[in-house]
C-alpha beads as a LAMMPS data file, in Angstrom:
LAMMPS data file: protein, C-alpha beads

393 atoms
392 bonds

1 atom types
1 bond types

-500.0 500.0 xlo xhi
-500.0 500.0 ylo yhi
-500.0 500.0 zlo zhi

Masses

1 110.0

Atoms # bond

1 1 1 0.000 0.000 0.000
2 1 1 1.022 3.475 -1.191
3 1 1 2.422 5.478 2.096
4 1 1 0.897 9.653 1.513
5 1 1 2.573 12.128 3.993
6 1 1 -0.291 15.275 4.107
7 1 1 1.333 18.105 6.327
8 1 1 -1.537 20.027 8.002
9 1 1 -4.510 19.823 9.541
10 1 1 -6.978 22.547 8.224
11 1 1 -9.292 22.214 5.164
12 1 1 -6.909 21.004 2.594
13 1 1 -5.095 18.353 4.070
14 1 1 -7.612 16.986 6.494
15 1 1 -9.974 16.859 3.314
16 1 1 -6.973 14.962 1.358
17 1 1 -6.831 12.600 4.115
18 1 1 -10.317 11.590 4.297
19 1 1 -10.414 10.830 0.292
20 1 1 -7.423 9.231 0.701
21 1 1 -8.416 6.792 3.234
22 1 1 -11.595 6.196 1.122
23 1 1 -9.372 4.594 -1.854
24 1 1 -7.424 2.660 1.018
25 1 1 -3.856 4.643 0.699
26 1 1 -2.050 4.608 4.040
27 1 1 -2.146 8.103 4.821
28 1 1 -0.077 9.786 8.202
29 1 1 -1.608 13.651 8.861
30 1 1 0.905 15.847 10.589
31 1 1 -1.024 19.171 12.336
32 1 1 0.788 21.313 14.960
33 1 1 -3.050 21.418 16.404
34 1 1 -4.941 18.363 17.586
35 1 1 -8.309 20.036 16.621
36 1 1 -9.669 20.576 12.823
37 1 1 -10.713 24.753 13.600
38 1 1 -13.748 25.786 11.259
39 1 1 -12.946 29.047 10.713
40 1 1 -15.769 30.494 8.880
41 1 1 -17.870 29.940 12.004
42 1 1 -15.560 31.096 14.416
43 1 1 -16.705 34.974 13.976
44 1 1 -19.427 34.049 16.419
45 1 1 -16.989 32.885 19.457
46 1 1 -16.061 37.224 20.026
47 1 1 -19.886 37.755 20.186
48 1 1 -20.761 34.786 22.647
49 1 1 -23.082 33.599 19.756
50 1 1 -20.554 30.123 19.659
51 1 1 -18.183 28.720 22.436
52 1 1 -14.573 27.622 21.169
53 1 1 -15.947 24.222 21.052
54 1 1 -18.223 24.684 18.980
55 1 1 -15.685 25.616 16.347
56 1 1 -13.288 22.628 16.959
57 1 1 -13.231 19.006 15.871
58 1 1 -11.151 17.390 17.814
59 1 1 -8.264 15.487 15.153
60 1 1 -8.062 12.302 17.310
61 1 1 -11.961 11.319 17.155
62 1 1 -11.285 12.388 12.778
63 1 1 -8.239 9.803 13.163
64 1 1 -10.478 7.210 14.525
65 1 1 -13.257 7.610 12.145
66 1 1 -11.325 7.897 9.014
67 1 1 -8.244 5.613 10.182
68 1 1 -5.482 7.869 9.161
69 1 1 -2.389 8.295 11.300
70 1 1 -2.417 11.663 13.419
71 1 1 0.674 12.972 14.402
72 1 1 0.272 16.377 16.547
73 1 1 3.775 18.519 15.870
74 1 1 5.025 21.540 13.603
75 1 1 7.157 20.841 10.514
76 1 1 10.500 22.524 10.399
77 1 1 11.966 22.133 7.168
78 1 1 11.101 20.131 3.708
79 1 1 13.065 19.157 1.640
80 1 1 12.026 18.406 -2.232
81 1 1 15.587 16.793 -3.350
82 1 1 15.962 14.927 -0.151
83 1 1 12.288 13.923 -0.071
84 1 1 12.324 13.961 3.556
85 1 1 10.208 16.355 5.659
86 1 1 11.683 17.464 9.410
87 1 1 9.713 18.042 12.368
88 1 1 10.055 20.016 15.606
89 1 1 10.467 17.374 17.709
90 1 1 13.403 16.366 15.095
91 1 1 11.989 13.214 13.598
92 1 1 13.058 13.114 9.968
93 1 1 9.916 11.592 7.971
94 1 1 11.144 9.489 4.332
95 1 1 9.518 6.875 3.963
96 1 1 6.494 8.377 1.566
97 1 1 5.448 7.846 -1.870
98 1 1 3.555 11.224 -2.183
99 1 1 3.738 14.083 -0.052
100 1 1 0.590 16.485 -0.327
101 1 1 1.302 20.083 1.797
102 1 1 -1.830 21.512 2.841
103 1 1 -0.036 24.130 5.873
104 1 1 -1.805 26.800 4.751
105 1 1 0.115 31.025 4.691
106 1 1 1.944 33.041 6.933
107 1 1 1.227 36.455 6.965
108 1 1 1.867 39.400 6.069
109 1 1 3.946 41.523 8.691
110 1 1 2.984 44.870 9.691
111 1 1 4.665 47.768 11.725
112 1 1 2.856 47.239 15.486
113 1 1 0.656 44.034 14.340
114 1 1 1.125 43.243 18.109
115 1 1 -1.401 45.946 18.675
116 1 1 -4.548 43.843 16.826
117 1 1 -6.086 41.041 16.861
118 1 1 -7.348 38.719 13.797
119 1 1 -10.060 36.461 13.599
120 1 1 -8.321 34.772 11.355
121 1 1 -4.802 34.420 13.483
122 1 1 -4.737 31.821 16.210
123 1 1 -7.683 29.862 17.125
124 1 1 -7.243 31.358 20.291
125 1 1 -7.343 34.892 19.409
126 1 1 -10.992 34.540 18.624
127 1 1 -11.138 34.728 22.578
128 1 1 -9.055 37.254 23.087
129 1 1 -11.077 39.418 20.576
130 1 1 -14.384 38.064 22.612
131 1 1 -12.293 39.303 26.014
132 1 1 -11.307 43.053 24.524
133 1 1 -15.008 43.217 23.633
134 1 1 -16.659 42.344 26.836
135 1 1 -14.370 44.931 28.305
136 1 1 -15.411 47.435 26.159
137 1 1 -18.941 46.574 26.823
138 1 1 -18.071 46.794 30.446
139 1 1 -16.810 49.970 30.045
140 1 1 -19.742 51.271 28.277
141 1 1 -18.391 53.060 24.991
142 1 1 -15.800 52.860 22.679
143 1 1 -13.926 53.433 19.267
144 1 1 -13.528 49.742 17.284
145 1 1 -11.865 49.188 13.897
146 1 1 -11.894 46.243 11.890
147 1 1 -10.233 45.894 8.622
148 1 1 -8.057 43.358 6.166
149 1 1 -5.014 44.163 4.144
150 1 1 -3.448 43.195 1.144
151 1 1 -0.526 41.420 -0.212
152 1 1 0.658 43.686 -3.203
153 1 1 2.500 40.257 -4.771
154 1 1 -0.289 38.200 -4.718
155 1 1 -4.037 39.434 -5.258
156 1 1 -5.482 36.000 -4.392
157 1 1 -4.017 36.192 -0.369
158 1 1 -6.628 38.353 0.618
159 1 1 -9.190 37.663 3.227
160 1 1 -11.766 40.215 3.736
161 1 1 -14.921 38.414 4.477
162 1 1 -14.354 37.366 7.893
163 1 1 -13.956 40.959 8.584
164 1 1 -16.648 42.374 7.297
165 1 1 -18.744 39.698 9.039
166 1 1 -17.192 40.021 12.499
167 1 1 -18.014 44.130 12.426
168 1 1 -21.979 43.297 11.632
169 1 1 -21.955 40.412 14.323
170 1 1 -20.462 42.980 16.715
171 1 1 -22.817 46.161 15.334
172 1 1 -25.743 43.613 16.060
173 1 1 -24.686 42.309 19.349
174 1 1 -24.132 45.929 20.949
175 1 1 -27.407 47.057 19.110
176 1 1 -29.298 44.107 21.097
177 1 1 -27.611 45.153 24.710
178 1 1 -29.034 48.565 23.814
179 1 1 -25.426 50.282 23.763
180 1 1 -24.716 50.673 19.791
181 1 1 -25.198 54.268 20.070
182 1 1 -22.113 54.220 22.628
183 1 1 -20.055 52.877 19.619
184 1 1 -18.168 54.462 17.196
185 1 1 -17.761 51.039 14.384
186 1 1 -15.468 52.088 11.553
187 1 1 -14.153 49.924 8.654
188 1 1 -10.944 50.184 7.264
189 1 1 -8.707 48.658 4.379
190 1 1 -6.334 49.934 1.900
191 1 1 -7.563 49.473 -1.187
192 1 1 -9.971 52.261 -2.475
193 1 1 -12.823 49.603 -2.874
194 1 1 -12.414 46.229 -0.826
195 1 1 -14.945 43.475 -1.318
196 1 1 -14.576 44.611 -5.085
197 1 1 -13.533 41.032 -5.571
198 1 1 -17.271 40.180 -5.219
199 1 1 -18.147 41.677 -8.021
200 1 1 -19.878 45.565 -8.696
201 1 1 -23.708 44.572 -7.234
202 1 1 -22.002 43.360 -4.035
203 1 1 -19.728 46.759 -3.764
204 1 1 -22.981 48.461 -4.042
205 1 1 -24.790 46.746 -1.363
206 1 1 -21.997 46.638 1.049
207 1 1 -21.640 50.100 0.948
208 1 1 -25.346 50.254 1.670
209 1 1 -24.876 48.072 4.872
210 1 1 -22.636 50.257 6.002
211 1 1 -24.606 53.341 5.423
212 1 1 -27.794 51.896 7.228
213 1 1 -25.730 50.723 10.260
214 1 1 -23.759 53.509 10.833
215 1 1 -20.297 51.995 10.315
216 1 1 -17.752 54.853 9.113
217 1 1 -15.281 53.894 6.386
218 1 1 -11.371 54.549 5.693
219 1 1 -10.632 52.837 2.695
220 1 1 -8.070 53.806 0.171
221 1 1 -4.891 54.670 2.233
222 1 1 -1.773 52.249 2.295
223 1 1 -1.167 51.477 6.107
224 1 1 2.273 52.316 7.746
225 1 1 1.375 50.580 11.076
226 1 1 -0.402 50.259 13.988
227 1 1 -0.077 51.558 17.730
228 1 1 -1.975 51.347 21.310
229 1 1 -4.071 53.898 19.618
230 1 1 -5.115 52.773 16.382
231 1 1 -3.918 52.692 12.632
232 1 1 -1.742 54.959 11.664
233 1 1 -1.942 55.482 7.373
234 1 1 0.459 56.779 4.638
235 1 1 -0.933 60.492 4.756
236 1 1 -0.154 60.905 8.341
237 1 1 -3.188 60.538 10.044
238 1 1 -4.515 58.397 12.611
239 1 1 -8.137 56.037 12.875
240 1 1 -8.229 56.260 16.737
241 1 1 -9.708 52.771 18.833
242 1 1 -9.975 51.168 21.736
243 1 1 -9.701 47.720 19.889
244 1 1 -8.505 47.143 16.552
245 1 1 -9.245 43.669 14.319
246 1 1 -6.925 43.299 11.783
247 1 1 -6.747 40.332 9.391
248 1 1 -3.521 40.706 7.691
249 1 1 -2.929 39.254 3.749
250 1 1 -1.444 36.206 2.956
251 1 1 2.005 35.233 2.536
252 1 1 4.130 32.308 2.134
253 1 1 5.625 30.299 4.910
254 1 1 8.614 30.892 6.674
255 1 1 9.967 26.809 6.243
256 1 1 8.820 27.371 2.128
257 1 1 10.638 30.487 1.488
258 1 1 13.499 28.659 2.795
259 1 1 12.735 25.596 1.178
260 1 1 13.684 23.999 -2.518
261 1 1 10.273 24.356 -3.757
262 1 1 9.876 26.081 -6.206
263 1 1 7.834 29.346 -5.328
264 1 1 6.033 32.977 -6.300
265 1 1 6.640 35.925 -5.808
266 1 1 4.939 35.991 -2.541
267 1 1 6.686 32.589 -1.472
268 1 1 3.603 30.380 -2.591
269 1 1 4.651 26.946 -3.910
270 1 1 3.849 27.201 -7.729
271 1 1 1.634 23.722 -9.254
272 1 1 0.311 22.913 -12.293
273 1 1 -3.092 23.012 -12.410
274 1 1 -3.503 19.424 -11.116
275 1 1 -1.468 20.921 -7.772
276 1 1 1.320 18.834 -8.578
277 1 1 4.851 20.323 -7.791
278 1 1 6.659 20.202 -11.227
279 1 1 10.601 19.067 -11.601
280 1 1 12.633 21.555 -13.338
281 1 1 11.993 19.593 -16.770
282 1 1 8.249 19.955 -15.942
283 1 1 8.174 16.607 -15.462
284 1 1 5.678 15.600 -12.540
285 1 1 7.017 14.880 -8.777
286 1 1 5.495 13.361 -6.021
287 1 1 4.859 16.524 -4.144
288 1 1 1.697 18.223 -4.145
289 1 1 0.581 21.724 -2.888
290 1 1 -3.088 22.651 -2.000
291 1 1 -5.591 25.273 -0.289
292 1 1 -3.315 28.601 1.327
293 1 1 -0.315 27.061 0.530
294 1 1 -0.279 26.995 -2.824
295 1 1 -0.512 29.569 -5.449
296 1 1 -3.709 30.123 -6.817
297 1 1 -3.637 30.887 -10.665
298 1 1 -6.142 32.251 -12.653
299 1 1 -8.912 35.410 -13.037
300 1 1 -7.554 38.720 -10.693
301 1 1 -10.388 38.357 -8.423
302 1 1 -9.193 34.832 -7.565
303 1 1 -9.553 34.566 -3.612
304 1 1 -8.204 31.689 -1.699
305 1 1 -11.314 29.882 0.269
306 1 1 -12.158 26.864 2.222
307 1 1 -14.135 25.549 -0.197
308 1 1 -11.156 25.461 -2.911
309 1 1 -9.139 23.771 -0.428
310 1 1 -11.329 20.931 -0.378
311 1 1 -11.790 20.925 -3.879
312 1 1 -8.091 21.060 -4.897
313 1 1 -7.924 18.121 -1.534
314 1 1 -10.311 15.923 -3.480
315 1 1 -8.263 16.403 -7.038
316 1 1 -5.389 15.540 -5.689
317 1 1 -6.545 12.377 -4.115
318 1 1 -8.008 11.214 -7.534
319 1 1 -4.954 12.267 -9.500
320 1 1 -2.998 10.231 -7.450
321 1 1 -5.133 7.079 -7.540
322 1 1 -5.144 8.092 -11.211
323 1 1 -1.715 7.945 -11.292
324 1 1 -1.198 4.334 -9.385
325 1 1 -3.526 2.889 -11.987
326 1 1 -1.611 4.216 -14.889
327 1 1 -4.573 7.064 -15.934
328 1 1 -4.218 10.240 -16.884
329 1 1 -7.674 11.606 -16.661
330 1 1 -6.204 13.772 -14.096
331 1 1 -8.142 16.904 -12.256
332 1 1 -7.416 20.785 -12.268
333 1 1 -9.183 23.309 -10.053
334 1 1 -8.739 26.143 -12.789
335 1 1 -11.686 26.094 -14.145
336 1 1 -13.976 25.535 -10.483
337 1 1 -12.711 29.269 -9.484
338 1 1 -14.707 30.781 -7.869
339 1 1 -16.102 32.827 -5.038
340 1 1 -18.718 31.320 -2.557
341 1 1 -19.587 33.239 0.721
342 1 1 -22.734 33.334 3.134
343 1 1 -21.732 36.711 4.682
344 1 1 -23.380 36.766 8.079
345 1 1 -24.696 39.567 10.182
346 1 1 -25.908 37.916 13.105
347 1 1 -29.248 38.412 12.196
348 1 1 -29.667 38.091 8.548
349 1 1 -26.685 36.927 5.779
350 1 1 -26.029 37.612 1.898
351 1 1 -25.186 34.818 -0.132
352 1 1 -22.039 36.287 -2.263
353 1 1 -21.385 34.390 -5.684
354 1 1 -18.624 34.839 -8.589
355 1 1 -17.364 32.974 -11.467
356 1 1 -16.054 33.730 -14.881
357 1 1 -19.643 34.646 -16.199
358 1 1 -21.591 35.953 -13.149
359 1 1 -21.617 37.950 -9.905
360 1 1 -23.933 38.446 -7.537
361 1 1 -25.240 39.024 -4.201
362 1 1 -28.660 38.147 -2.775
363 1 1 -29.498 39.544 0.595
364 1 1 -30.653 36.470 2.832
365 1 1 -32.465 38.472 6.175
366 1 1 -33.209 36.450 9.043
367 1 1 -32.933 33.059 6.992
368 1 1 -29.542 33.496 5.974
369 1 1 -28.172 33.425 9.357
370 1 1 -29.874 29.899 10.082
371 1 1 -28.454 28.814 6.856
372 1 1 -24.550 29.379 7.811
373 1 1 -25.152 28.068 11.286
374 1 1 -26.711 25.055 9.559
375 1 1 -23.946 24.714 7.742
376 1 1 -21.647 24.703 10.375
377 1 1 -23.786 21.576 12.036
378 1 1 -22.937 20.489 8.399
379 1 1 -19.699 21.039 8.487
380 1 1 -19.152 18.827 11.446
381 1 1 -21.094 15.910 11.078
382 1 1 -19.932 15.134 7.331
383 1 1 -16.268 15.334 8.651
384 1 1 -16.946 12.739 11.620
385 1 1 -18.950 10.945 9.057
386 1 1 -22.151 11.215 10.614
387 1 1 -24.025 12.717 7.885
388 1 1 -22.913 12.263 3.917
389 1 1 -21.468 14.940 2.210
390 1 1 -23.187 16.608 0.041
391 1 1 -21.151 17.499 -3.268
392 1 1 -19.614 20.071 -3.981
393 1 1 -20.257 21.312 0.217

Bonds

1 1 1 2
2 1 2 3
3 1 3 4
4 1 4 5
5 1 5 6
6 1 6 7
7 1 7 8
8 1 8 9
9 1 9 10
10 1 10 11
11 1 11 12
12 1 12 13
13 1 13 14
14 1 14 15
15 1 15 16
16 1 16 17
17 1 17 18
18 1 18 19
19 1 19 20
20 1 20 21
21 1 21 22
22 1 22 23
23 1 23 24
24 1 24 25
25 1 25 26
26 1 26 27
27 1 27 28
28 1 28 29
29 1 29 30
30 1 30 31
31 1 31 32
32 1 32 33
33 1 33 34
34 1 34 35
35 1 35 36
36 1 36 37
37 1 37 38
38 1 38 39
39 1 39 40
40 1 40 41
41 1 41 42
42 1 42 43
43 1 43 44
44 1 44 45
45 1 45 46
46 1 46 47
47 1 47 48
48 1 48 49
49 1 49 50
50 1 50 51
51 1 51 52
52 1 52 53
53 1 53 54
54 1 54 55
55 1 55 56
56 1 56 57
57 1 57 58
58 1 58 59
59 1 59 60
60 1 60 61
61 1 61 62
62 1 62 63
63 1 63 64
64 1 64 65
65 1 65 66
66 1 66 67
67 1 67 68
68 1 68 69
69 1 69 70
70 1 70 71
71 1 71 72
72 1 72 73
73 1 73 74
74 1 74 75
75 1 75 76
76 1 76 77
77 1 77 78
78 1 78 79
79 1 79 80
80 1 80 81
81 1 81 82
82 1 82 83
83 1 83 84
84 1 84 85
85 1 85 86
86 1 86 87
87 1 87 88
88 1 88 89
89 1 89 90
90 1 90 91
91 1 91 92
92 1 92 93
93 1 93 94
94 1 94 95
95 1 95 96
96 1 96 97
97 1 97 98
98 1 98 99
99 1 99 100
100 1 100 101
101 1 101 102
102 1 102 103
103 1 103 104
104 1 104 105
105 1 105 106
106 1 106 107
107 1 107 108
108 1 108 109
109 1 109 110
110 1 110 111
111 1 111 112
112 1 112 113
113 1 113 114
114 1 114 115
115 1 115 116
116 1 116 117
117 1 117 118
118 1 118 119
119 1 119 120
120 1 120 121
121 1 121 122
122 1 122 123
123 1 123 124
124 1 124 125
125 1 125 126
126 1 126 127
127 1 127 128
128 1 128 129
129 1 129 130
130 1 130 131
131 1 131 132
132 1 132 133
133 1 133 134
134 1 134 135
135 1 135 136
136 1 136 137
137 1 137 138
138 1 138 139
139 1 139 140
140 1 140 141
141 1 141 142
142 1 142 143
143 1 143 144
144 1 144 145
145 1 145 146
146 1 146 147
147 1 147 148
148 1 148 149
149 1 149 150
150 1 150 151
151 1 151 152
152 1 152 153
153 1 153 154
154 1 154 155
155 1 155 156
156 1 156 157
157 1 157 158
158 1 158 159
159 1 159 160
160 1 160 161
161 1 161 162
162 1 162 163
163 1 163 164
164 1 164 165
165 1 165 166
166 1 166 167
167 1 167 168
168 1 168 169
169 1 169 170
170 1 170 171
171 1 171 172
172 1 172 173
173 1 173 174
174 1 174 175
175 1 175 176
176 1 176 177
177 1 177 178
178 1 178 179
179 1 179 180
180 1 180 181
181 1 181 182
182 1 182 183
183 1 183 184
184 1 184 185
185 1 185 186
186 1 186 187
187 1 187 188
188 1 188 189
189 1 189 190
190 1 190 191
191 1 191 192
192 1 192 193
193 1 193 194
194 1 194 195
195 1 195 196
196 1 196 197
197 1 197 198
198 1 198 199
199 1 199 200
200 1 200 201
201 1 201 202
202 1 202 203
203 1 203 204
204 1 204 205
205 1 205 206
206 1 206 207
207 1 207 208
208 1 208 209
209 1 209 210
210 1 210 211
211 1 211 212
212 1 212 213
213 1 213 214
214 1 214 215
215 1 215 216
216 1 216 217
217 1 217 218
218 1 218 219
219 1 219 220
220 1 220 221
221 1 221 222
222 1 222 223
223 1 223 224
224 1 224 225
225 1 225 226
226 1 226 227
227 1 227 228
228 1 228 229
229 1 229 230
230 1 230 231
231 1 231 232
232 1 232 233
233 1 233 234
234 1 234 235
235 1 235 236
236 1 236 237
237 1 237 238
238 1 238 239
239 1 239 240
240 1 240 241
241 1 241 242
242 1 242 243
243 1 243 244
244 1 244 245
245 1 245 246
246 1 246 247
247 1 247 248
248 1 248 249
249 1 249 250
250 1 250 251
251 1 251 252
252 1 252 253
253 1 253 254
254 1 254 255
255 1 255 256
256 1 256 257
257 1 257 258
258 1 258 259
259 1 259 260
260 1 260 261
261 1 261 262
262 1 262 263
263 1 263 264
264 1 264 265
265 1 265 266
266 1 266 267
267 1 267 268
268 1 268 269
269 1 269 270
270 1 270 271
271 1 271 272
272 1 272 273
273 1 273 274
274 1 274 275
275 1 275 276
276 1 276 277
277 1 277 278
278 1 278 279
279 1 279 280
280 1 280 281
281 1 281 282
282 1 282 283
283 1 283 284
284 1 284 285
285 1 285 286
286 1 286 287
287 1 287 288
288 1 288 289
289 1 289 290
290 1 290 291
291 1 291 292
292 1 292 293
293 1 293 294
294 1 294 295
295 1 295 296
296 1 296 297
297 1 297 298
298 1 298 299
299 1 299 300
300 1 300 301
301 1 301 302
302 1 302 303
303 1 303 304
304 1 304 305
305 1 305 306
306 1 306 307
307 1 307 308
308 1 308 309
309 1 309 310
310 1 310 311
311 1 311 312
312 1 312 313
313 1 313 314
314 1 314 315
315 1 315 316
316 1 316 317
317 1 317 318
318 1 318 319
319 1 319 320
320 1 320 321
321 1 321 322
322 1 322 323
323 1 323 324
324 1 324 325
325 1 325 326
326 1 326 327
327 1 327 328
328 1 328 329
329 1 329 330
330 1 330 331
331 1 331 332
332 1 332 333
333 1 333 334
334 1 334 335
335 1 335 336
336 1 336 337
337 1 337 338
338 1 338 339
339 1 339 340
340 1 340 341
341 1 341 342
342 1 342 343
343 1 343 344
344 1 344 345
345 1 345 346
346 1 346 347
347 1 347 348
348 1 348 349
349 1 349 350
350 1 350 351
351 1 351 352
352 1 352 353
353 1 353 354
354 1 354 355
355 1 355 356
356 1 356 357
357 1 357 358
358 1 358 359
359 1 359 360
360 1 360 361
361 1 361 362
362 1 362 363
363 1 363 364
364 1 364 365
365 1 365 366
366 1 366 367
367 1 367 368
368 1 368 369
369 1 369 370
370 1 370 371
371 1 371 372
372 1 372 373
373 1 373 374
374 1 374 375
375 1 375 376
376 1 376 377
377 1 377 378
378 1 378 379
379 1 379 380
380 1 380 381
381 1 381 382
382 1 382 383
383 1 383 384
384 1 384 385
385 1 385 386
386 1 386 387
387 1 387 388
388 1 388 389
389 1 389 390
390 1 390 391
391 1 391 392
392 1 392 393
């Protein structure tokens, strides 16, 4: 039996694993966490909508159901000439046929990032947010700024949704304790029109959200930092607050930039469109790269998603079987782009949709909420394999 080595435990690889195990490969899952975090439900831990828990599968009950081997460290170095992958703990890991890296990005590194938090950082920063929150509630007014950056060498490392969800979560939960008035909620990001990704009808809208909940803007200044007192932007000025959220771009890893694979601009490990990790003939290796990782090709509004990750996951465990049974019928997430989002308010959602022909955005009140928390219910029971997956979800 083919030996797979999948490093990382988040969308990509755990979704690898779990296809892999279904064609009968003997796969080994290295995560530095021994929980699977669903991140696009996590916006609700700050808000006490969700507990941490709720958010968290825990990787040894996955291990059990799906009988792949867990092993709970960080990778320090890999090595595409030596085929060997190093971990902290020092164990040197060789004996693979394929190696699939799903670790997702590092990011980007800003003057006084110490000074934010990100719901998209640490797992456990979602209840530190939650914590600088309650004290402001406590307190009984305040100034908070949310925003999301950019990574000028790659377009596709930006994450902006979370952000915008997380400020309409928090805009609803103060308006329900009564206090909203007590807040000043301001949006910020450098780019003259963020969410532009989603197409022009969802730029409208959004800037009609913000205009019927009061949220102030700052959008088209480069950011030079950020300090105990805010963010501080290119023309000198200042966005004052008491708490900032800040979910910075994309960028590669640390261990890839200093790696032999071969990479972008941005220190993303460059694939062919099957994710495969090409020799320097272009011949194919047994290395693939998937979900934040690797580097996303295609249309400029290209955005790097959980829902690619699992679709570039289930490619690559089909092009591999392919490959073991001599078949080259092999699969490329090119032409699946796309752009899939329930954007949640807390009491209402917009369902967010782009591909190479459309673009759209259909306001969901009330219903759309109960949809994304559905799918979060979803999102856990397909994993543990309590519920079928539906396809394409």
């Amino acid at each position: 039996m083919k030996k797979i080595l999948i490093l990382g435990g988040g969308f990509a690889g755990l979704d690898a694993a779990i296809h892999l195990r279904k064609k009968n490969y003997d796969v080994t899952l290295v995560s530095e966490r021994d929980y699977f975090y669903i991140y696009p439900t996590s916006i609700w831990v700050p808000t006490h909508a969700s507990e941490f828990d709720d958010v968290c599968i825990d990787l040894h009950r996955l291990e059990g159901v799906h009988r792949f081997k867990l092993i709970v460290d960080s990778v320090n170095a890999i090595s595409k000439e030596n085929n060997t992958v190093t971990l902290s703990s020092n164990e040197t890991i060789s004996d693979y046929d394929y190696l699939i890296i799903g670790l997702g990005a590092a990011k980007m590194k800003h003057k006084g990032i110490e000074n934010t938090l990100s719901i998209c950082g640490k797992p456990e920063d979602s209840l530190k947010i939650r914590d600088a929150l309650d004290a402001l509630v406590e307190k009984g007014s305040g100034k908070i700024a949310m925003g999301f950056g950019g990574n000028p060498k790659d377009s596709s490392a930006v994450r902006g949704g979370p952000a915008f969800e997380l400020l309409f979560n928090v805009h609803n939960m103060l308006k329900k304790k009564g206090v909203r008035d007590n807040f000043e909620l301001t949006f910020f990001a450098p780019m003259a029109k963020p969410g532009e990704r989603m197409g022009p009808q969802a730029l409208g809208m959004m800037d009609t959200f913000f205009t019927k909940l009061g949220i102030k803007k700052h959008f088209g200044k480069k950011i030079t930092g950020f300090c105990e007192a805010g963010v501080n932007f290119e023309d000198e000025t200042l966005l004052e607050a008491d708490f900032t959220m800040f979910i910075p771009a994309g960028n590669g890893h640390d261990l890839v930039i200093n790696s032999d694979l071969p990479q972008n601009a941005a220190g993303f490990i460059k694939t062919d469109d099957y994710s495969n990790v090409l020799h320097a003939d272009g011949s194919p290796s047994n290395i693939y790269a998937i979900g934040d990782a690797a580097a996303l090709e295609g249309h400029d509004w290209r955005a790097k998603q959980g829902h690619m990750a699992e679709l570039m996951a289930k490619n690559v465990a089909y092009n591999i079987d392919a490959r073991e049974n001599g078949r080259d019928d092999f699969k490329g997430y090119s032409e699946h782009i796309n752009i899939i989002c329930v954007m949640d308010s807390g009491d209402g959602a917009a369902f967010v949709y782009r591909d190479a022909k459309r673009a759209f955005m259909l306001p969901l009140p009330v219903i759309g909420h109960w949809l994304k928390r559905s799918w979060g219910i979803y999102c856990k029971n397909s994993k543990l394999g309590k519920i079928p997956r539906i396809p394409g979800m």
